[in-house]
Structure formats: structure tokens, C-alpha cells
N, C-alpha and C positions, 0 to 999 in steps of 0.2 A: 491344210493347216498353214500360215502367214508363219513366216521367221521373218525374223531381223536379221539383216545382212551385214549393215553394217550402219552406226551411231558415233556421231560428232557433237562434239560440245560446239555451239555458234555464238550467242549472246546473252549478256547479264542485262535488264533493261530495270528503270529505277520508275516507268509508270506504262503502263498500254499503250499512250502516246509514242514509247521509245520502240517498242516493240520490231520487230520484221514484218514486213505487208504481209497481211491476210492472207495470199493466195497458195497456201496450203493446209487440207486440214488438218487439225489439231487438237491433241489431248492432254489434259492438265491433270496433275496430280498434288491433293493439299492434305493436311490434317494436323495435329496438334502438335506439338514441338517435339523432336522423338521419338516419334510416331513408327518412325522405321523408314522413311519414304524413300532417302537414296541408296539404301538397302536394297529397297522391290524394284527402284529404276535401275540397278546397276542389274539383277538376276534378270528385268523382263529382257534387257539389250544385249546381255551373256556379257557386260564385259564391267569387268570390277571396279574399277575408279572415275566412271563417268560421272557418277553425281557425286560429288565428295561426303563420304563416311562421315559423320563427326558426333564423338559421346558427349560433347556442349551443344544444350537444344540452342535453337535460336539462330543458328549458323546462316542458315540460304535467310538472306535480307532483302534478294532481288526476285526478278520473272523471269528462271533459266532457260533458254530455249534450245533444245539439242533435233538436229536434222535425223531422222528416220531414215534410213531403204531398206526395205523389205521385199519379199517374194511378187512377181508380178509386177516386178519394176516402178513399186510405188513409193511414194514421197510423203511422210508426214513431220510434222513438230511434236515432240512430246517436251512438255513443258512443267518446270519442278519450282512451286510457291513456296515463298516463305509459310512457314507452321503458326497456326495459331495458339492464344491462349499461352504464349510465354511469360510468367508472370515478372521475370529478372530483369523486362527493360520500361524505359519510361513510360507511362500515362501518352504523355505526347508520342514516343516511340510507334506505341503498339496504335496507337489511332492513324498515323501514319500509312504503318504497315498495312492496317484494315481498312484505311478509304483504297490502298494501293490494290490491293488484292479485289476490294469490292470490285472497281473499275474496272479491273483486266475481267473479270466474271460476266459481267454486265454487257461490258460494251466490245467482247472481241468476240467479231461476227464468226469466224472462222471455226472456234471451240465445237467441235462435236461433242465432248462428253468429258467433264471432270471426275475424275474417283478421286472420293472421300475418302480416306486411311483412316482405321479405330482399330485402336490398341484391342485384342482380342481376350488377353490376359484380365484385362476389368471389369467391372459394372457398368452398364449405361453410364456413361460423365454428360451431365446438363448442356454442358459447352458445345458437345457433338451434335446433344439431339435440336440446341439451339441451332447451330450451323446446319444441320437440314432444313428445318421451319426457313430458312431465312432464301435457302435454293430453291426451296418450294412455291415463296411468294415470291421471286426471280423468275420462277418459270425457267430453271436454267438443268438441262439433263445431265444425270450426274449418277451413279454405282457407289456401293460400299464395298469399301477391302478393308476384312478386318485380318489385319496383321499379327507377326510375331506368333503363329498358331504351335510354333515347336516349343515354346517357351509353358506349355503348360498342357495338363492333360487334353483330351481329346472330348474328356466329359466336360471339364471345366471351359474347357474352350465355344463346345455348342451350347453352354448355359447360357454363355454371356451374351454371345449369337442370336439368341433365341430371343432375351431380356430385353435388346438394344431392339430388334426386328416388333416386338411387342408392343415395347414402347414408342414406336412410327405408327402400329396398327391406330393407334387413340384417335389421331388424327390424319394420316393416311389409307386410303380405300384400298392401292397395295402397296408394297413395300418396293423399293428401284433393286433394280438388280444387285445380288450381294458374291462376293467371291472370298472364299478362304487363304490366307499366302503365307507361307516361310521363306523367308530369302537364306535361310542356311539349308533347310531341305530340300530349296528350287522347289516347292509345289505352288501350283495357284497360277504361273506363268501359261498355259495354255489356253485356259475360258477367256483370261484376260485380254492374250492379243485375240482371240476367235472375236471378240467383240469387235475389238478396235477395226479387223478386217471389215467384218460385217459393216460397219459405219464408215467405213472408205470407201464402200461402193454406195453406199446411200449419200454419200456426200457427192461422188461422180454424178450420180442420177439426176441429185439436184440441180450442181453447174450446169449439166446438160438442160435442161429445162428450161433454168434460167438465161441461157446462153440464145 
């Protein structure tokens, strides 16, 4: 089992271009505004104010990058996106924000695997299942974490689960990996980094290859 040893905040970057050279890999985390995200980044890294709290959605406006050590003396970035679908900033704002975020998706070689955060507590919302169709023709590999799962029954929680996972089947053959998380009952933190492991050694394998 991978721990995290220990997590540093390093930089705020305003496009991909700003970014820290490639030559570690990395995993990004997005989803709707409130989503929960520096909640599950502060529980996966055990330490509480790494990604800043905040009950105002809309807060992270840049491409956070925080340095990883973990078990096996490894090195990665876990990297925390501004939220989508905040409706309280400009037209020009949020188009901004979404060529910004397209870009770092698109074009940073480095990215192993983005997980997507959905509010667990709701119905499929369009905007989600829009933002998959959109990773899908990106060809960009990427997990579901539906969050907030203390926040409501256990029945009501795999309803929505189920709904959201259904509604991928329409048009997906199968559905990308999904994980369950509560950042107040710490559940969800293991499958997650067991992955993250897993694709740190497929990312070694690669360099090596291509090296």
C-alpha cells in the first residue's frame, strides 16, 4: 500500500505554458465548483490545509501544483483545477478559465490520469456528463470520484452512482474506473492512491522504454 510521506504546495500557474517541466508524473483533480475537491486533496495527503477550504465556489482560479513523496521514494505532482460550471463569474471569465483548463488537459504530456469529482448526493447534472463526452473525444484517461458520500444515505448515495454510471453506459462500452470518498469519514483514500501507485510504475516503464 503507497502513503504519502510528505506534500508541499510549489506553484499557482495562470496557463500550461507556466506550468513546472514535465519530468514528473502527475495527477489532476477537476470538477464542478464545490465539488469538494480540496477537501479529498487535503484527506488523500493527511494533512489539512494543503489545498485551501473555501464555502465560496469558484476559489482555485489557477493550475495548483503540489510536489508528492511517497513510499518507494517516489516523486509525483498532484495538481488541483479551477471547478467548472460556476455560474457567478463573467461569460468572458468562465471561457477563459475553460480554454485554460482545456490546454493543461490536452497538451501536458506528463498527466497520467485526471479524476473527475461528482457531487454524490445528486442526479446525473448534464454538465458532468457533458465534461466526460468531452475526455472521451480528448482521448485523455481519467476516473470518477463521486464525493461527499457521508452527506446522505448509503441507499441514496449508490442510486445516484448507479444513474450517473447508466447514463455513460448510452454511449460508453464501459464505464472508467469509479471510487466512492468522504473527506470527513477519510473513506475512499485507499483504491485512490493504490491507483495512482499502479500508474507510477507504468509511467517508470514507459520513460524506460522510451529512454
Amino acid at each position: 500500500m503507497m502513503e504519502i510521506i510528505h506534500a508541499s504546495y510549489l506553484i499557482s500557474s495562470p496557463s500550461v505554458e507556466k506550468c513546472p517541466a514535465p519530468d514528473k508524473v502527475e495527477y489532476a483533480f477537476i470538477g464542478r465548483s464545490n465539488v469538494g475537491k480540496s477537501s479529498l486533496i487535503n484527506m488523500l495527503t493527511n494533512k489539512k490545509e494543503l489545498a485551501k477550504v473555501s464555502k465560496s465556489p469558484g476559489k482555485t482560479q489557477m493550475i495548483n501544483h503540489f510536489l508528492i513523496k511517497s513510499t518507494g521514494d517516489k516523486e509525483w505532482y498532484l495538481v488541483d483545477l479551477p471547478g467548472y460550471g460556476y455560474a457567478k463569474r463573467s461569460i468572458k471569465q468562465r471561457k477563459s478559465w475553460g480554454k485554460m483548463i482545456e490546454n493543461y488537459i490536452r497538451k501536458r504530456e506528463n498527466l497520467a490520469n485526471l479524476f473527475l469529482l461528482i457531487d454524490s448526493r445528486i442526479t446525473p447534472q448534464e454538465i458532468d456528463l457533458e465534461f466526460v463526452g468531452q475526455l472521451g473525444e480528448w482521448q485523455i484517461p481519467f476516473s470518477l470520484v463521486f464525493t461527499k458520500t457521508d452527506k446522505t444515505t448509503q441507499r441514496e448515495t449508490s442510486k445516484n452512482v448507479q444513474l450517473f454510471l447508466a447514463a455513460l453506459a448510452e454511449t460508453w462500452e464501459e464505464p472508467p474506473p469509479h471510487f466512492l470518498t468522504s473527506a470527513i469519514k477519510r473513506t475512499g483514500a485507499k483504491p485512490i492512491l493504490s491507483l495512482i501507485a499502479e500508474l507510477n510504475l507504468d509511467f517508470e516503464a514507459f520513460k524506460k522504454n522510451k529512454a
